[in-house]
BALOBA-1460 file (C-alpha; in Angstrom, 3 decimals):
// residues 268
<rec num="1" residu="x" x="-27.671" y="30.339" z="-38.928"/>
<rec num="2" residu="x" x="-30.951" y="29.284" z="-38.081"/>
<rec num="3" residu="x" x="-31.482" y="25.373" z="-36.983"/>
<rec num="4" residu="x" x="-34.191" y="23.109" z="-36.565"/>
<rec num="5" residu="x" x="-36.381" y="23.501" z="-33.646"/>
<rec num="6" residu="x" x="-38.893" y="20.790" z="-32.667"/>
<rec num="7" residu="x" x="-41.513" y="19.044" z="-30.556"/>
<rec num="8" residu="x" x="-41.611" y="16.471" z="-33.240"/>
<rec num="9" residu="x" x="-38.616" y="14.988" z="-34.763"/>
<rec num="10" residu="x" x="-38.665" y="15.526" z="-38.907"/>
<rec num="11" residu="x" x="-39.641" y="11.856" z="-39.299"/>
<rec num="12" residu="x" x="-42.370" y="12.221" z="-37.293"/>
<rec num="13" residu="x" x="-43.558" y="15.405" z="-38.715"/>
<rec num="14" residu="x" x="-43.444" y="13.234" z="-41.820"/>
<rec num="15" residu="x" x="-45.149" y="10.369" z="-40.398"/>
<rec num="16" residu="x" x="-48.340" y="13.040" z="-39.199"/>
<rec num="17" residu="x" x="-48.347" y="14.914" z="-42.454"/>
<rec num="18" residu="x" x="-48.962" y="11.805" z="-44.391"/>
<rec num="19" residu="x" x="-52.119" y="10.866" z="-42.090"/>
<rec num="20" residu="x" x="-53.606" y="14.545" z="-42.855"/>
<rec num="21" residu="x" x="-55.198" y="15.113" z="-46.633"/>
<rec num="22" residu="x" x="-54.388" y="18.824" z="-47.548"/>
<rec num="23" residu="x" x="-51.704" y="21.282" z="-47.524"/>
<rec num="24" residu="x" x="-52.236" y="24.572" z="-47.303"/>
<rec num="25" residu="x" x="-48.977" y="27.281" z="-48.455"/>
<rec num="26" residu="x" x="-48.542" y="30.624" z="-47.406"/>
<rec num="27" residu="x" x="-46.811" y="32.176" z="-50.313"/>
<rec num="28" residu="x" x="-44.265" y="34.835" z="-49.650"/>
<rec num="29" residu="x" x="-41.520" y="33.656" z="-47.154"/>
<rec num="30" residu="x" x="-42.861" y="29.873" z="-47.972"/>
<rec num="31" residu="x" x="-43.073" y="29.008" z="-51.522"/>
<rec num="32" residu="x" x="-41.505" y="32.726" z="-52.941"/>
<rec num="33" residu="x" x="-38.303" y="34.877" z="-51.601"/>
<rec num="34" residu="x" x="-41.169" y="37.762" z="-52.248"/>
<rec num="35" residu="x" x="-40.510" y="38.229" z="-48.584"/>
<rec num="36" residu="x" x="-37.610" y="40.056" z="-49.385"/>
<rec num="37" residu="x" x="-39.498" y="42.315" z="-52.294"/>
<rec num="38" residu="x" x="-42.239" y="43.413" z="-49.422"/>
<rec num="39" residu="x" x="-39.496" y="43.832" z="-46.815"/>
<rec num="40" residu="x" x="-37.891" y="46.331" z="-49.308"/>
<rec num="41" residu="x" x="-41.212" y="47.643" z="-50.203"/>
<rec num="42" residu="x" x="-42.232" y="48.320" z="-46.803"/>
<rec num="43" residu="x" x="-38.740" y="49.963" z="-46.459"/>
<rec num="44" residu="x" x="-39.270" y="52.404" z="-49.152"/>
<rec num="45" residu="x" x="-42.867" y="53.601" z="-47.851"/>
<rec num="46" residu="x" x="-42.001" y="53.829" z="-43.939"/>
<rec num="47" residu="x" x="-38.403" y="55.301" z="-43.816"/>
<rec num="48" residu="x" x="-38.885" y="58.570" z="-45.847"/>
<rec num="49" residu="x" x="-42.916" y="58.796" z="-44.365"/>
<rec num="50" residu="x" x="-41.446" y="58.748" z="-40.818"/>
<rec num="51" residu="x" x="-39.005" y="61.366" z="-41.554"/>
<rec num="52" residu="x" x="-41.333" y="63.548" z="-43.070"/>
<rec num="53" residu="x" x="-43.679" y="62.937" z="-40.074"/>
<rec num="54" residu="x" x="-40.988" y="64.170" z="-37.873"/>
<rec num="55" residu="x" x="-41.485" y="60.379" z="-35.974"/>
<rec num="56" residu="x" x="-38.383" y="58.011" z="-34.034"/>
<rec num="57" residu="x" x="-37.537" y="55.329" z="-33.684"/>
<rec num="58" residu="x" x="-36.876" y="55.154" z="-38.159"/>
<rec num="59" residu="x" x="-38.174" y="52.569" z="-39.396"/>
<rec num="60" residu="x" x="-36.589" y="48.981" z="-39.565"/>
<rec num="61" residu="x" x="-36.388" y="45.338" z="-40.429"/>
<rec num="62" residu="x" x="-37.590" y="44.642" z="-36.987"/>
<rec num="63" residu="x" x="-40.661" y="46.695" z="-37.535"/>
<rec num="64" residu="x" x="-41.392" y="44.586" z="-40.577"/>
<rec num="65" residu="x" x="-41.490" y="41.400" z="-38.574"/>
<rec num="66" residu="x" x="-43.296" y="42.636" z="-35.504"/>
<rec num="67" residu="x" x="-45.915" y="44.948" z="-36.702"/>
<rec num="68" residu="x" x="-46.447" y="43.520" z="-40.764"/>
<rec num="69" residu="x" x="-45.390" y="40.202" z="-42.057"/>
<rec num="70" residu="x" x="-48.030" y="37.999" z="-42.841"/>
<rec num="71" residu="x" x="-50.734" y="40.649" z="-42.196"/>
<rec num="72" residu="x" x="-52.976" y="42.359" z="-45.219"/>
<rec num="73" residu="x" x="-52.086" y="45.170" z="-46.418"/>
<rec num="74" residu="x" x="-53.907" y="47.765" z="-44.866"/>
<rec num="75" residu="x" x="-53.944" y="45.858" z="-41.136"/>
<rec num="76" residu="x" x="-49.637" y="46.453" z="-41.733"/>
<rec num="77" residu="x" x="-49.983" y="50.140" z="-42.559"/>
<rec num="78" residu="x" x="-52.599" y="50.139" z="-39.529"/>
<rec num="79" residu="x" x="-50.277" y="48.602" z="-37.031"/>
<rec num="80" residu="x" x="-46.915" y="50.437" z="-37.856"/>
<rec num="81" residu="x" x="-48.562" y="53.531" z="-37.836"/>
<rec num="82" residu="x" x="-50.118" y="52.492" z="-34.345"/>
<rec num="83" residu="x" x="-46.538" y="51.544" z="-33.199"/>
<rec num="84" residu="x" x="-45.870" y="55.098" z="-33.115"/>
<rec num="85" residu="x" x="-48.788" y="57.143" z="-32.161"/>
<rec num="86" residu="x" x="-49.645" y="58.027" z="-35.541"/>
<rec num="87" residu="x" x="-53.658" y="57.705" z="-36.734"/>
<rec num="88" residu="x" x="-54.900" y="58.955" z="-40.357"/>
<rec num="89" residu="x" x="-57.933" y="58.259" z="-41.694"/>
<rec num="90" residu="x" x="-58.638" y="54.864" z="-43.366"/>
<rec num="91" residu="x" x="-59.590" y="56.353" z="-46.947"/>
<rec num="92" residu="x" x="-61.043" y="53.700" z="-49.497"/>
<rec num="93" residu="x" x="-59.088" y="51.190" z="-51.356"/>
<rec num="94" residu="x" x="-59.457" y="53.537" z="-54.462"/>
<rec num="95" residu="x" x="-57.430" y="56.312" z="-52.716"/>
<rec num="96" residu="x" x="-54.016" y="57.433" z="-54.954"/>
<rec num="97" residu="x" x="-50.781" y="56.493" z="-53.467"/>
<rec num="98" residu="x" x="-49.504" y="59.768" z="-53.101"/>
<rec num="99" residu="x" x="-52.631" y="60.333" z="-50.152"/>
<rec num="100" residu="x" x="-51.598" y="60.192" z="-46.579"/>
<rec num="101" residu="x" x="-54.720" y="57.404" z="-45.447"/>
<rec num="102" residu="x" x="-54.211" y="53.917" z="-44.679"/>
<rec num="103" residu="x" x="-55.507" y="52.824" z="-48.216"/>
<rec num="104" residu="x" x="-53.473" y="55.445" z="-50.006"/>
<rec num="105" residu="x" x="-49.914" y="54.431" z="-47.838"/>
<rec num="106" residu="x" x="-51.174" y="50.784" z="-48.556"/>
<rec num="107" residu="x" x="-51.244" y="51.623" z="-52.441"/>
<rec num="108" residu="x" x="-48.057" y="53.496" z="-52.265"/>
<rec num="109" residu="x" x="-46.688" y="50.605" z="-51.000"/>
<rec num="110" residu="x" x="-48.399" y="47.951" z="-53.455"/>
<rec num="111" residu="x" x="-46.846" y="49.754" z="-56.217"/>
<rec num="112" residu="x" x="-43.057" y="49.728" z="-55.131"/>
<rec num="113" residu="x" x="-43.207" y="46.437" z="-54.755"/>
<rec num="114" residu="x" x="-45.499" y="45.443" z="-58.547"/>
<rec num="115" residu="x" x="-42.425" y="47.270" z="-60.028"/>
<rec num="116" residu="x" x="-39.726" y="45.630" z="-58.193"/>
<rec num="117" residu="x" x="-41.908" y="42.063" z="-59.243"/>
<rec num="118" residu="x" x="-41.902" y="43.319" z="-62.507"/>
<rec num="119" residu="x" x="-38.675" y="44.709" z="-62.704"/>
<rec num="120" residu="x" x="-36.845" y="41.485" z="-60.675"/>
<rec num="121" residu="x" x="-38.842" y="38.150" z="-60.984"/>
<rec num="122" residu="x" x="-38.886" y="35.652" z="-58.915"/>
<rec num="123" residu="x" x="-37.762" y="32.093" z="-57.948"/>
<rec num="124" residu="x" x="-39.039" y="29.589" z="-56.011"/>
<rec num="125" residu="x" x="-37.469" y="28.347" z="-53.129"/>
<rec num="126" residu="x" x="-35.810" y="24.668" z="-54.436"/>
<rec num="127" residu="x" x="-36.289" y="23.086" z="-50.674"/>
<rec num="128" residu="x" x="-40.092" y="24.030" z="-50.787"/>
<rec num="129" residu="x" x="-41.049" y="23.115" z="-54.988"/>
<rec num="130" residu="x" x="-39.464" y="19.881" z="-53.561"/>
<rec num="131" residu="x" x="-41.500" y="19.660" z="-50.255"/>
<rec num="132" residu="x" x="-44.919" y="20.492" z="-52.884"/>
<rec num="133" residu="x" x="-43.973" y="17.161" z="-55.136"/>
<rec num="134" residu="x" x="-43.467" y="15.101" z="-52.106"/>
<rec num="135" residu="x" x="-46.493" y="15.882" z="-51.142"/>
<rec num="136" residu="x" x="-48.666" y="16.125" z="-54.156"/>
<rec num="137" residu="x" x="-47.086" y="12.561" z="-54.805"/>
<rec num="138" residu="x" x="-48.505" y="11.104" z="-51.758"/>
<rec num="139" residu="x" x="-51.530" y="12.381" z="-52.499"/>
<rec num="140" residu="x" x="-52.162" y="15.180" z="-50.578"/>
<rec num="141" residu="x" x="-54.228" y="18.542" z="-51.815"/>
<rec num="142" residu="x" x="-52.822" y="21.598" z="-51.810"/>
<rec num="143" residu="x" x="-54.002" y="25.151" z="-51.896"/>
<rec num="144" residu="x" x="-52.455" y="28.316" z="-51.152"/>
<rec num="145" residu="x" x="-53.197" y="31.061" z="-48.546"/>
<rec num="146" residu="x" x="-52.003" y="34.067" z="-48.446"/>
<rec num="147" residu="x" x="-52.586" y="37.542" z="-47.479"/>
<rec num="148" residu="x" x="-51.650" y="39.542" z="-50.331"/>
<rec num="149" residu="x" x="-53.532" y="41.071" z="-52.948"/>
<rec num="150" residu="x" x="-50.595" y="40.068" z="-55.587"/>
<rec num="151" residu="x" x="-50.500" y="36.491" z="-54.769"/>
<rec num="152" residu="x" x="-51.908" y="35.806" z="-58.691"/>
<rec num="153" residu="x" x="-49.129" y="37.651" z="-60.065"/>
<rec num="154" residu="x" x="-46.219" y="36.243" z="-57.826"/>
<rec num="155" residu="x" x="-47.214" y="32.703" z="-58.384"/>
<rec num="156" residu="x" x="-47.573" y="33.449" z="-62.242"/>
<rec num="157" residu="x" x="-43.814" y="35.034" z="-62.057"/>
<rec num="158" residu="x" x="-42.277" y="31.961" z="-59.890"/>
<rec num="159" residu="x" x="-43.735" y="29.815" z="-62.870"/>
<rec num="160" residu="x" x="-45.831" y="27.613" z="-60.308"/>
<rec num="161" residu="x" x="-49.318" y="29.394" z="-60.568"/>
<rec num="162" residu="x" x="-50.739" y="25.933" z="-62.407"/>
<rec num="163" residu="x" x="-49.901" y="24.042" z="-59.551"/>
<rec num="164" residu="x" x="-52.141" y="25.357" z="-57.012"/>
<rec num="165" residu="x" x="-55.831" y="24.729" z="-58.437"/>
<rec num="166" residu="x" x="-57.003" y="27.023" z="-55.031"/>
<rec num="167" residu="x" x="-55.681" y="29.962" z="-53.764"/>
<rec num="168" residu="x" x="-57.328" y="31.751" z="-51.366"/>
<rec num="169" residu="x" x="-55.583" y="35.485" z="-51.426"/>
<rec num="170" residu="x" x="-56.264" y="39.014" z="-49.976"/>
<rec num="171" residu="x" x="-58.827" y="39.883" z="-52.670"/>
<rec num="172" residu="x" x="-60.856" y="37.040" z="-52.072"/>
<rec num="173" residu="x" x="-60.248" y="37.426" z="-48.369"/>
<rec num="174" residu="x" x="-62.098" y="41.293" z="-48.751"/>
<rec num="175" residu="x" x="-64.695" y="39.673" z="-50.910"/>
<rec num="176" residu="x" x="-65.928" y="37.314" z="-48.602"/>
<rec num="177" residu="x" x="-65.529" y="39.423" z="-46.100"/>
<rec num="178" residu="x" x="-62.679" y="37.377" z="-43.749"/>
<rec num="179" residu="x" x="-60.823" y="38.147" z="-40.684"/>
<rec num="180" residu="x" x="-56.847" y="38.392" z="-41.783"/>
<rec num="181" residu="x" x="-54.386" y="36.604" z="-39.936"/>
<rec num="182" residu="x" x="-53.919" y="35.920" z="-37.121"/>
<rec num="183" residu="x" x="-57.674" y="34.950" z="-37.257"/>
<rec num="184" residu="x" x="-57.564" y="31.662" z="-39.345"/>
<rec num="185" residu="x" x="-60.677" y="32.529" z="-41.382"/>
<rec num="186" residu="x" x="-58.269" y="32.370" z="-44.621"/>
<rec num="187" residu="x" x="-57.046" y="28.876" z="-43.434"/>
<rec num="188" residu="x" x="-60.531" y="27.751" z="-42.682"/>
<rec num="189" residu="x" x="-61.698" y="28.469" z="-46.148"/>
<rec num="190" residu="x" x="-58.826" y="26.899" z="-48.089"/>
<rec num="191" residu="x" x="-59.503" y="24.149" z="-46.180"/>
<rec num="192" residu="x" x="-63.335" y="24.359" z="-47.448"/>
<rec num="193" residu="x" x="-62.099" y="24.466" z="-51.078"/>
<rec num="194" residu="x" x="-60.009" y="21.904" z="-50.363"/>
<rec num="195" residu="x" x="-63.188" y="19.827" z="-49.217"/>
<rec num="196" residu="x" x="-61.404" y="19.124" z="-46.095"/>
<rec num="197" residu="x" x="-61.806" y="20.540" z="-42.656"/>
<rec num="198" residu="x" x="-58.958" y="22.070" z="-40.247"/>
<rec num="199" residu="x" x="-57.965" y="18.352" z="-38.565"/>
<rec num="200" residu="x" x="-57.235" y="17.286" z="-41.718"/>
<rec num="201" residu="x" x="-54.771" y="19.870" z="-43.340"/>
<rec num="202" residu="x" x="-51.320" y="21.079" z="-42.461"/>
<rec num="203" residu="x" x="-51.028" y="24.546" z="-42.450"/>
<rec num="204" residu="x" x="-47.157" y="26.152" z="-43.489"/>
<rec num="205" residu="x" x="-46.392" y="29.678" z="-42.211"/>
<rec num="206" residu="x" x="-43.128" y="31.810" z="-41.965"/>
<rec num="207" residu="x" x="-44.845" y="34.128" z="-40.234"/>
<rec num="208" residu="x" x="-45.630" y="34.621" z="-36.362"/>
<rec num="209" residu="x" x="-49.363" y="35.734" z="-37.801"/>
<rec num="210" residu="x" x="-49.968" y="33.180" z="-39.763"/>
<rec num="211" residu="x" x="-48.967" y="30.308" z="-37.195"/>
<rec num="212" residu="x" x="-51.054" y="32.321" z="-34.490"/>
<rec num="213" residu="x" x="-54.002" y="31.639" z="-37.437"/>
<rec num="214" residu="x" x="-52.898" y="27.481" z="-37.783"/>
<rec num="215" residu="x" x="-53.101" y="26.986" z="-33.936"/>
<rec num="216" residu="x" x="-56.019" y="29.269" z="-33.612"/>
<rec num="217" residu="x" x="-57.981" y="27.134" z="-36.004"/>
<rec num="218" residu="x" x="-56.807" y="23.474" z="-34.540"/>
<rec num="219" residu="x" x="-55.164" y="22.166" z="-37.982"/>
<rec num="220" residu="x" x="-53.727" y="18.810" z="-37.815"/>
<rec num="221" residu="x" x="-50.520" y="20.098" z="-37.841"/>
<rec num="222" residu="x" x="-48.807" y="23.464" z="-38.088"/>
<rec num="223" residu="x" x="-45.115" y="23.784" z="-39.899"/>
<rec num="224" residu="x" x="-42.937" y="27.196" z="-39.376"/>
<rec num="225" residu="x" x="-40.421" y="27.710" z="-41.628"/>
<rec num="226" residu="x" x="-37.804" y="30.308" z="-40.167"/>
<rec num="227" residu="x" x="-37.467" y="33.078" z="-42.624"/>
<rec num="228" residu="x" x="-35.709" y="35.353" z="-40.311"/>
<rec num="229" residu="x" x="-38.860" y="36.068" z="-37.401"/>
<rec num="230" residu="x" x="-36.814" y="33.371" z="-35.269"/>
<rec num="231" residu="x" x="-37.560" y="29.824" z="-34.560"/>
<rec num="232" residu="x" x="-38.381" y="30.387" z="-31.007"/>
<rec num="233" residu="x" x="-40.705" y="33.008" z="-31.992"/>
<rec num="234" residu="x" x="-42.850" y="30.669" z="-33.870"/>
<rec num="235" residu="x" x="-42.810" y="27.909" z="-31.870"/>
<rec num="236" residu="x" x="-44.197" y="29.937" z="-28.951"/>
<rec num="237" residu="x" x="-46.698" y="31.294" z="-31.666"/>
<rec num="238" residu="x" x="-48.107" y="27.582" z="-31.857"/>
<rec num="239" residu="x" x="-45.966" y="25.899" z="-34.713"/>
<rec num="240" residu="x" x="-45.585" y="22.324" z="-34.204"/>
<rec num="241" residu="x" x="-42.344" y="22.165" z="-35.956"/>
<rec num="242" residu="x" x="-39.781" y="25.022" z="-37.562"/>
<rec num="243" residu="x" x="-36.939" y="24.116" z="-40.202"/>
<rec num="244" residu="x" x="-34.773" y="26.304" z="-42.045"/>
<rec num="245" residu="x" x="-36.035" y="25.069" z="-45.305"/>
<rec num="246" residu="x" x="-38.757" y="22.775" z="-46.356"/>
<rec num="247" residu="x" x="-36.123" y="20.682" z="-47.760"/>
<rec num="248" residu="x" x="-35.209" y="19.119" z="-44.564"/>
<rec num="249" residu="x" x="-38.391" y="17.319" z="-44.009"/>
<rec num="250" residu="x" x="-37.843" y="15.268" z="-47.247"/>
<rec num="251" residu="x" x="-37.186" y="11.328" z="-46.363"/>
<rec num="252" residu="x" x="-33.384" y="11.182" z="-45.960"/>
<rec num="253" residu="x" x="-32.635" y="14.488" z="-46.548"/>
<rec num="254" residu="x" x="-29.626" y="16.202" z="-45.359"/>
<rec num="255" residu="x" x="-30.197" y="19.272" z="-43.116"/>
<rec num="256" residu="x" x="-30.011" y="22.249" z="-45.446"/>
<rec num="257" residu="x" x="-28.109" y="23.849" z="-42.429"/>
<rec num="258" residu="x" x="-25.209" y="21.844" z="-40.533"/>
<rec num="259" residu="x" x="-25.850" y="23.490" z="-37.015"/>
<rec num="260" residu="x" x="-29.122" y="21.560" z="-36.334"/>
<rec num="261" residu="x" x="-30.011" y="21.905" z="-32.849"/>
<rec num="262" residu="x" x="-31.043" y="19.039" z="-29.834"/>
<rec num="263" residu="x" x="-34.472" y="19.258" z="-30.148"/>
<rec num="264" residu="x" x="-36.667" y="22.149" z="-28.187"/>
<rec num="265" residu="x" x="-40.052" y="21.973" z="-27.101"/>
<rec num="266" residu="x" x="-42.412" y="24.139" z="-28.158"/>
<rec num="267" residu="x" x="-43.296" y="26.748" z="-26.028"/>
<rec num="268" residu="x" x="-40.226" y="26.693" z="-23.969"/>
């Protein structure tokens, strides 16, 4: 089980978050188990494409968290593919799934996991709808920031899409033209919708990407929740904090899991 790794103890975490102004949500692994639906998703593209490609090591969960999670789309298909020697040509965002380019393996992709959405639903995590009214009842802004192009339709499925007047997701992210993480370009700008700047916002990632884009754009404060990449992987990646569940950092909450570690510095 994972356990709670700090530099800060939870009460000071608290006690920092409530001197900042704005939060700003990654989506899937944070707010949404839609983690899961793109792990599968990924699954279904890479397994059978590396067979037919004639490619080892298969494809694996492991692959998903080193060389995807948290990135767009296309900059995941880019980087497995790169993980084993393989190069095809980008294509155009337009390109059918059933093409062999980036954009078309991308699409493929994309629509395994609409249909599983569709198909499945999906339900907020309790610990982190209960984290968003803490916050939102001391006053704090929040927006979300995420890198997928679906992030309109998975909020709208969770039920939560009307609490989140901002969202700052991977089509806007192409429109305006922004870095993906690990740059924090999509942080930076939900900050700027926010009317806030980076100092003043906490930024919360499950992904070693996304924390790499918190620290890389000095927020106030930068919160991993452990998903599964590993606590110790995201506290070298620059989190401040990492919990289990978002539930833990409530006032007087009990630890979601019982194992909770001494604490660990970050970086260690």
């Amino acid at each position: 089980m994972t356990s709670t790794q700090y530099s800060l103890s939870c009460a000071e975490t608290r006690d920092r978050l409530l001197t900042l102004r704005g939060v700003l949500f990654d989506l899937d692994g944070v707010l949404t188990p839609t983690a899961d639906v793109h792990m599968a998703a990924w699954s279904r593209l890479f397994t059978p494409f590396l067979e037919e490609q004639g490619v080892s090591p298969a494809y694996s969960d492991a692959d998903y968290f080193r060389y995807i999670d948290g990135k767009p789309r296309y900059d995941g298909v880019r980087s497995l593919l790169s993980s084993r020697g393989i190069t095809l040509p980008d294509g155009d965002p337009t390109d059918a799934p059933e093409l062999n380019t980036v954009c078309g393996l991308g699409n493929r992709k994309n629509e395994a996991f609409s249909e599983t959405l569709a198909e499945d639903g999906v339900t907020p995590y309790p610990g982190s709808i209960e984290f968003l009214d803490y916050v939102v009842s001391a006053g704090l802004a929040v927006a979300v920031v995420t890198s997928s192009r679906n992030g309109e339709k998975t909020l709208a499925a969770a039920g939560i899409r009307g609490r989140f007047e901002i969202l700052v997701d991977g089509l806007l992210s192409a429109e305006r033209g922004l870095a993906g993480k690990p740059a924090p370009d999509t942080y930076e700008l939900g900050a700027k919708l926010l009317g806030l700047t980076a100092a003043e916002c906490v930024v919360v990632e499950d992904a070693h990407s996304g924390i790499q884009a918190g620290r890389a754009g000095n927020f106030g404060l930068v919160l991993g929740v452990d998903r599964g990449v590993g606590a110790q992987t995201l506290l070298e990646a620059g989190a401040d904090v990492v919990v289990p569940d978002l539930h833990d950092l409530l006032p007087d909450a009990s630890p979601v899991h019982s194992n909770t570690s001494h604490p660990t510095e970050a970086g260690e």
